[in-house]
Structures are given as structure tokens and as C-alpha cells.
N, C-alpha and C positions, 0 to 999 in steps of 0.2 A: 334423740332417744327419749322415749316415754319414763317417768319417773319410776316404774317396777322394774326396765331394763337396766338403768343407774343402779340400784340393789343390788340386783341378779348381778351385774359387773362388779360390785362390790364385793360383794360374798366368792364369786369363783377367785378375783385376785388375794384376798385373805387366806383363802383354802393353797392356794399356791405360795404365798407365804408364807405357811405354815407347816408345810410341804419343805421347804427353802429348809425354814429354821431347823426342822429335825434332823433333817440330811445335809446341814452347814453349807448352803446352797447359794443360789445367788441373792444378792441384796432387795429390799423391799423395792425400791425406785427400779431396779433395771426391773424387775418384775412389771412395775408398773407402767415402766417406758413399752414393752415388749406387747404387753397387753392393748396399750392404744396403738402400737404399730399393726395391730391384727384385727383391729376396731377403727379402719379409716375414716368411715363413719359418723364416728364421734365427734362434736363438734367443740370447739372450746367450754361452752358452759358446760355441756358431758361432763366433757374431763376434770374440768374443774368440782363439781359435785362428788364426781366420784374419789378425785383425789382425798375430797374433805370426808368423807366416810374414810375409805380406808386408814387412810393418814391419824383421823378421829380415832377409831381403834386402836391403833398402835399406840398412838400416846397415853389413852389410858385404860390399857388393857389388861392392868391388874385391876384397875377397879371394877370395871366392866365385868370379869370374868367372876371375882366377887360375888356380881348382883346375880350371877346365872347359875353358880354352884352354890346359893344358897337358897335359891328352889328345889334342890333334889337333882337338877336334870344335867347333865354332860354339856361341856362348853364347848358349841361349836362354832365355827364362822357365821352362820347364820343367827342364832341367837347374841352373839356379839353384836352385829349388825343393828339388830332388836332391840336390842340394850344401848346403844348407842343412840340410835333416835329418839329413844324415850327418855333416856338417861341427861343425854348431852343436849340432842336439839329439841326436847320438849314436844315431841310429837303426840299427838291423843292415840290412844291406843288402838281404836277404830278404824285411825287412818294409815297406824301401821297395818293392820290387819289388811287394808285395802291393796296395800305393794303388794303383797303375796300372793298374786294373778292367779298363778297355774297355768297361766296360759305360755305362749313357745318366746314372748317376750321376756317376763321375768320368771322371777325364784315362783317354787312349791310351794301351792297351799300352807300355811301354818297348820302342822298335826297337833294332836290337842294335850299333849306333853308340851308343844312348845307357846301354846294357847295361855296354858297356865302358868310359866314361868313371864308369858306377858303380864297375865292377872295379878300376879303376885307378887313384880318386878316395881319395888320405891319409886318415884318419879323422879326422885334428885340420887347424882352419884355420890358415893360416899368419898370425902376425902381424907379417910384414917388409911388407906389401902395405899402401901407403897409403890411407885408401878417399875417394880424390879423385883426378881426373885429375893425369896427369905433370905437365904444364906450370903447374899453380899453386904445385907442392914450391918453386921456388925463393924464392917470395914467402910460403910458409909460413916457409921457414926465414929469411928478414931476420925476421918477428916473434917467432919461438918458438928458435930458434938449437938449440943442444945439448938444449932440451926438447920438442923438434915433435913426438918419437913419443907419448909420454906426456901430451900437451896433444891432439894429436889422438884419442890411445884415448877421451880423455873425452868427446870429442863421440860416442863411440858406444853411450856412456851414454843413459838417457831420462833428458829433463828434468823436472824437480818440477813441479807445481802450485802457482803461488807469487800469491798475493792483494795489494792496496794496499785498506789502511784507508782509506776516505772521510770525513775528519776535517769532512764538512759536515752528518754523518749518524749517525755515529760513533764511539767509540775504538777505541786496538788489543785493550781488553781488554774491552768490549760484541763484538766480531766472535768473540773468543776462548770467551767465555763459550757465542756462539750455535754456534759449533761446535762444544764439547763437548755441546752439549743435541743437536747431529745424531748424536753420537756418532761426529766425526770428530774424527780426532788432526789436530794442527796445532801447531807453532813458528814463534816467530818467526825475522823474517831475521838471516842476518850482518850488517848494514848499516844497515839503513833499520827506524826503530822502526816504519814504515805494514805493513811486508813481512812477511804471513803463508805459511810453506811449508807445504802439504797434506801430508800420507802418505796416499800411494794417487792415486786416480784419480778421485774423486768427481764427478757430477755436478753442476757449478757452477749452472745454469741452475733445479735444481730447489732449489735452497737457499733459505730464506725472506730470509737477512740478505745475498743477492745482488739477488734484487726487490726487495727494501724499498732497496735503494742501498748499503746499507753496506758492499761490497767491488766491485774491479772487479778483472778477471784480468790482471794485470799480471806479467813478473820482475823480480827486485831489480834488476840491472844497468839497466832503462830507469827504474825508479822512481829508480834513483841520478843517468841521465842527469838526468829532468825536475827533482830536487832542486839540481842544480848548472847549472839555468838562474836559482836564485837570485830566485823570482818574488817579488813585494813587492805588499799591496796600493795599490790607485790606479795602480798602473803602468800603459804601453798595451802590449804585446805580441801580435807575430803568429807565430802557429806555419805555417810557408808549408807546408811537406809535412804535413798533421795524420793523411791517413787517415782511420781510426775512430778517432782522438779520443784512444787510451790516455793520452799525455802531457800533452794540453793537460784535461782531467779534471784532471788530477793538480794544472796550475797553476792551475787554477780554485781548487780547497782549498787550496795553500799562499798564494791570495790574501783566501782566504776573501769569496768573491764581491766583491772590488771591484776597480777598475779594470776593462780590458775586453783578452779575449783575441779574435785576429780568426784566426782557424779555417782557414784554404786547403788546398785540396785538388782535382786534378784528376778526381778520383774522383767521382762525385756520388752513386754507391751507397753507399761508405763513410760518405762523408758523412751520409747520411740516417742510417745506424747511427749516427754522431756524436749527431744531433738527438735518437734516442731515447735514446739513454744521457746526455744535460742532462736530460731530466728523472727519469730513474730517481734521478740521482746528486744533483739540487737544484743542478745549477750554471749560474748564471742570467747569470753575465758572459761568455758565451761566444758570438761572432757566428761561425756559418760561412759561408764562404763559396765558392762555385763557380769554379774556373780553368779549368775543361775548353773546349778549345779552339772545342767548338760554340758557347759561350753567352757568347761575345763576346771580342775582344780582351785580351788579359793585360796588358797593360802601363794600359790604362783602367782594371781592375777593381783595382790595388793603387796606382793615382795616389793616390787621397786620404791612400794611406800615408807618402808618400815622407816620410822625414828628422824623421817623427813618433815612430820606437818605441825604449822602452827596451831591448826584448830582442827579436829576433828568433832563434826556435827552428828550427835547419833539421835534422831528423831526414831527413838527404836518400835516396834511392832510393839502393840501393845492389845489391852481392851478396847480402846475406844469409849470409853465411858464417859470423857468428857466433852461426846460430842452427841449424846443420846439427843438432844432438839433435833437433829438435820434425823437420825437414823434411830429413831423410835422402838424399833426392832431391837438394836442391839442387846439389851438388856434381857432379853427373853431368848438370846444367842449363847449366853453364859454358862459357863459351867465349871465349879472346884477342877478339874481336869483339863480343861482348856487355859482357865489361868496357872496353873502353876506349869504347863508346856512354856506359856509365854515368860515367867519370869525367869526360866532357866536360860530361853533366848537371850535375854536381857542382859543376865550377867555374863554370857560369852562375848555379847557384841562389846560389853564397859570391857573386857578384860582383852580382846581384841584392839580398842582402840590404843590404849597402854602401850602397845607395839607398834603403831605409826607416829608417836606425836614422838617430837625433839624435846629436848630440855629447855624448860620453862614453856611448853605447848599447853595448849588448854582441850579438857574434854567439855562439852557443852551435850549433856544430859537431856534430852524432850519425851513428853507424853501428851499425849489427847488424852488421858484418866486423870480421875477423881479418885486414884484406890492406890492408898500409903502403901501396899505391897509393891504396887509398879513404880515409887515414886522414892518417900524417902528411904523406905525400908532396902531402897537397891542400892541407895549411895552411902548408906550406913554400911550395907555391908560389904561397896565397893573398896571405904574407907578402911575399912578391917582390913582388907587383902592386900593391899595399894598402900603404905606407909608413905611412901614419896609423895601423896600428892595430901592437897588441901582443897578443901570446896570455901571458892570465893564468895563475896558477899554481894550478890548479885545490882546491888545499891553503887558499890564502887564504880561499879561501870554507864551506872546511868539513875545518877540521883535523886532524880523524877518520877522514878519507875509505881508500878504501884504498888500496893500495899499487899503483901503476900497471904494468904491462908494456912503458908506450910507450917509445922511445928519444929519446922528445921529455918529457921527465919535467914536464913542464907542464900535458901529456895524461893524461888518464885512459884507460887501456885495460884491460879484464878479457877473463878467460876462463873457461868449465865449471872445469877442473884448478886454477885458482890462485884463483877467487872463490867457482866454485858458481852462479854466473851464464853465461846466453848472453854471448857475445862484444858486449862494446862498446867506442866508441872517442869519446871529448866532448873538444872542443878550444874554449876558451872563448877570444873576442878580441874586447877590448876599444880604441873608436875615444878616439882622442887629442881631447879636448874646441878644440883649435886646429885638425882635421884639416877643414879648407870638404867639405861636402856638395856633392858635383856631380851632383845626380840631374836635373836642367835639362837 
């Protein structure tokens, strides 16, 4: 592809993304997967060019947008694009002018509205511009205070490629060994002896010590979560929100197939991703199972549970906000209305679990956010509701652990800037073995 057609493919996948975001549509990456499945064409350095445009934007598309509404003129994909070259990669303005063919390869002439938002367009981007909407700064700064600008630059960082050894299959130093014979660099985590970090970008799927089971693509921060669910084997534990599976994998091998994990998921696609990844991975005590509202009543399909499980895992739906490096987009997804749908999810899933675990069972609390409403403000006001129980001090269980950000220091919370991890948030609460079970 000619350097104006890379543009041109740039600007339609933005436009499509943008597209996505108003209409709560599908994700940047499948947009972008979708796009080069329609562009076979394209060749690796293509894709790669274009991925760094569009990707480029997303990340910083509050400032970008910024530099284009303070010309006067409407921010559209195409002047993002504009503002991106010049802004980001330093391009002379000439040579931007020059992508703008007109011809049936790339984008449209620049019209002379967009000519002058060139002319007038700073050469460097500003970094006072936060790249998330207004209205969530205030609930940034309750979690990150006098560090929000510097905790947030780092989510506009790319996140690493970061592995969990499959100790059913496994060590960390058979996974180590096989990725030096790919002749990929790789360290271990800060944290978790399972947690291998990549350099670079490798194709995970074509690795042999990925098929044969011996890593699954996990970050250290959720591999830290699923460790401080403290899984033991013979235990019963159900993961209610499981998805595809990353976590409850992980308690499969710290149980080392025994006891039984019970799997939920309203998902049944992910799910099925769940079932093949039990058998890549050899983990045999793992039952999934279906909550999706067509295949019958929810409260029938987790009776058999009530007031039987040691651990119940709620990695609940949340924002995703502490995972903005991988999905850049997110933050321009948001809305006062969309979160406070999810916090109400939240407190029926904590007041749901309440009714499976036994006495002295533990709930085990998770988020991908950075936002004290999804985090502590849930288990504060779990605690209010919930007299029986206590939220443990997540240090008891693993001395080592690191160093929390939460203002609930009980809570584990990380960030990219302070762990090197996506954003997480695990609140462990343990029920009072006197507290009567009222799941009846």
C-alpha cells in the first residue's frame, strides 16, 4: 500500500470507530481485525503503520481533539489523523498536505477549512489535556490525588505481553527455556513467580509452548487477583462472572485439579472459549456453566449452590478503566449512565454471593477500574448491608504482596505507573462462621 492509502485506511477505521463508540458497538481491535480481513492486501508493514495511526489516536484523543477545536473547525477523523502526524510524528505540514491524493487510493483533498486548522495547528501536543472525559477527573483524583497526571500518562503507554505459567503442564523455567529456543526475549514478573513479560509483540497463538498448554495470556495484576483468592485443593469454589476462563484456569492449577470450580457466565460464547482452553490447559475440575437469561432461570441454575462454597470469585462487570493501555477507546465509551447501570450490577452480584458461600467462606471482590465508586465505595457499602462479614487484610494471605494504592489498605489496588500492571482492585471478605445463612 502507498503511504495515502495507509491514511485513507486510517481515517475509514476511526470513522467506524466512532461509529462503534456512539452506538456502544463493537470494540476498536475487532474493528480493526475486520478491516484487515477485508484488506488481504495489506501487508505486515500496512498493518502495522496503520495500526500506529489509529491506535496513535485513540491514545491521545483528548489532546488531539483539543488542538482541532481550538481552531474553530469540527473534530473529525480526518483532522485527528492531521493532528496526529503533526502533533505526534512530527511531520512537516507539506508532506501532510501531500497524503491527501484525491485520487481512488487515498483520502480527499484537504478543503481549506481543514488547510487552516493545519496552519494553525502547534507542532507539539499539549500535555495538560486529560485523555478521558471531564466528568470522570473528579473520581480520578479521590484515587490517584496529587499523582493522577503521571498515573494517567501511563495508561497511554502500550501494555506488555505478559504470560501465566501453567503449573499443570509446566514450570516457569520449561516456558523460559521454550522461549528462548523461539528466540523471544522474555522476564519474569514483579510479583507472581507464574508471570512471564514478553518484549515485543509476538504472536502468541503460533507458539508451540502456548498449544501444547503451557502458558495462557494473562497480566500480572489479574494473575495477582486470582492468587489472593487463595484457592486450596478439595475446596468448592464458583467463579460467577468467569468469561473466558483467565482466572478460574489459574485456580484450577493452584488447586491442582482437585476440588471443583463451578464456572458462570452469562456469556455462552466465551464460555465455549472457556471449554477449549480446559483442555489445552489439562484442567479437568472445572464445571462451566450457562446463566444467560434464555436458558432458564438464574436463581434455579445456582440453587444447588446456595451456602455450599468456600470461595466465591466475583470478578464483577465493571468499566474497564483499568485497562485503558490495551483499549484506548474505552474512556470515550463512558457515560454518568452507563456507570451507575454497572454499579447496581455490582451490588446484586456482592449480595448474591452472600447466598452461596458457607460459614467462614470468603468473597473475593475484583475490578479492572481505577474508579473508588466500582471499588471501595462497593465494599463500604457492602459492609453496611452484610454485618457478618469482615474484609480481610489482603497481606495475611500473602506477605509479599505489594504495596496497595487503595484508601481502604485492606484492599489491594494497582496501577500501569506504580505496579506495571492494568489497573486492579480485590477486596477479600471473609463471613463470620456464627453469621446464619439466609439464602431460604
Amino acid at each position: 500500500m502507498i503511504p495515502a492509502a495507509r491514511v485513507q485506511t486510517a481515517i475509514e477505521i476511526l470513522s467506524s470507530i466512532d461509529d462503534a463508540i456512539a452506538k456502544d458497538g463493537a470494540s476498536a481491535d475487532v474493528i480493526l481485525r475486520q478491516a484487515f480481513a477485508a484488506r488481504r492486501y495489506a501487508g505486515s508493514k500496512d498493518r502495522a503503520a496503520i495500526s500506529d495511526l489509529v491506535y496513535g489516536v485513540l491514545r491521545r484523543r483528548g489532546a488531539l481533539s483539543a488542538a482541532v477545536a481550538a481552531t474553530g473547525q469540527a473534530v473529525t477523523a480526518r483532522l485527528l489523523v492531521v493532528a496526529k502526524l503533526r502533533q505526534i510524528d512530527a511531520v512537516a505540514a507539506d508532506d501532510i498536505v501531500a497524503l491527501f491524493t484525491g485520487d481512488r487510493h487515498g483520502p480527499e483533498l484537504l478543503t481549506a477549512d481543514e488547510l487552516s486548522v493545519l496552519a494553525a495547528m502547534p507542532t507539539e501536543l499539549s500535555d495538560a489535556v486529560a485523555e478521558c472525559p471531564e466528568w470522570l477527573l473528579p473520581s480520578l483524583r479521590r484515587r490517584f490525588g496529587d499523582d493522577l497526571a503521571e498515573e494517567l500518562a501511563a495508561f497511554q503507554e502500550r501494555a506488555p505481553v505478559t504470560l501465566r505459567v501453567n503449573r499443570l503442564r509446566a514450570t516457569p523455567a520449561d516456558a523460559l527455556a521454550a522461549l528462548k529456543t523461539e528466540g523471544i526475549g522474555a522476564a519474569t514478573g514483579s510479583y507472581i513467580d507464574d508471570a512471564i513479560v514478553l518484549e515485543g509483540a509476538p504472536r502468541i497463538d503460533s507458539l508451540s509452548l502456548y498449544r501444547d498448554g503451557w502458558v495462557e495470556v494473562q497480566d500480572e495484576g489479574s494473575q495477582i487477583a486470582a492468587k489472593l483468592v487463595d484457592a486450596k485443593p478439595k475446596q468448592q469454589i464458583v467463579d460467577l462472572c468467569a468469561g473466558a476462563g483467565g482466572k478460574t484456569l489459574a485456580l484450577a492449577a493452584a488447586m491442582g485439579n482437585k476440588g471443583q470450580i463451578y464456572a458462570y457466565d452469562t456469556d455462552t460464547r466465551r464460555l465455549g472459549n472457556l471449554r477449549d482452553r480446559m483442555k489445552r490447559a489439562d484442567a479437568r475440575n472445572i464445571q462451566p456453566h450457562d446463566l444467560a437469561v434464555k436458558s432458564g432461570p438464574r436463581a434455579a441454575k445456582l440453587a444447588a449452590l446456595l451456602g455450599t462454597m468456600d470461595r466465591v470469585l466475583l470478578d464483577v462487570p465493571c468499566s474497564g478503566s483499568g485497562t485503558w493501555r490495551r483499549s484506548p477507546e474505552l474512556p470515550w465509551r463512558m457515560t454518568p449512565e452507563k456507570l451507575a447501570t454497572t454499579l447496581e450490577i455490582q451490588n446484586q452480584l456482592l449480595d448474591e454471593a452472600v447466598t452461596l458461600l458457607k460459614p467462614d467462606g470468603r468473597i473475593i471482590y475484583v475490578t479492572c477500574s481505577i474508579l473508588p465508586e466500582e471499588n471501595e465505595d462497593r465494599i463500604v457499602e457492602f459492609l453496611g448491608r452484610h454485618s457478618g462479614f469482615e474484609c480481610i487484610d489482603y497481606r495475611r494471605l500473602w506477605p509479599e504482596a505489594p504495596t496497595t494504592q487503595s484508601k481502604l489498605p485492606e484492599c489491594l489496588a494497582l496501577s500501569p505507573k506504580s505496579h506495571g500492571t492494568d489497573g486492579f482492585f480485590v477486596a477479600i471478605m471473609q463471613r463470620s462462621c456464627a453469621t446464619p445463612n439466609n439464602h431460604t
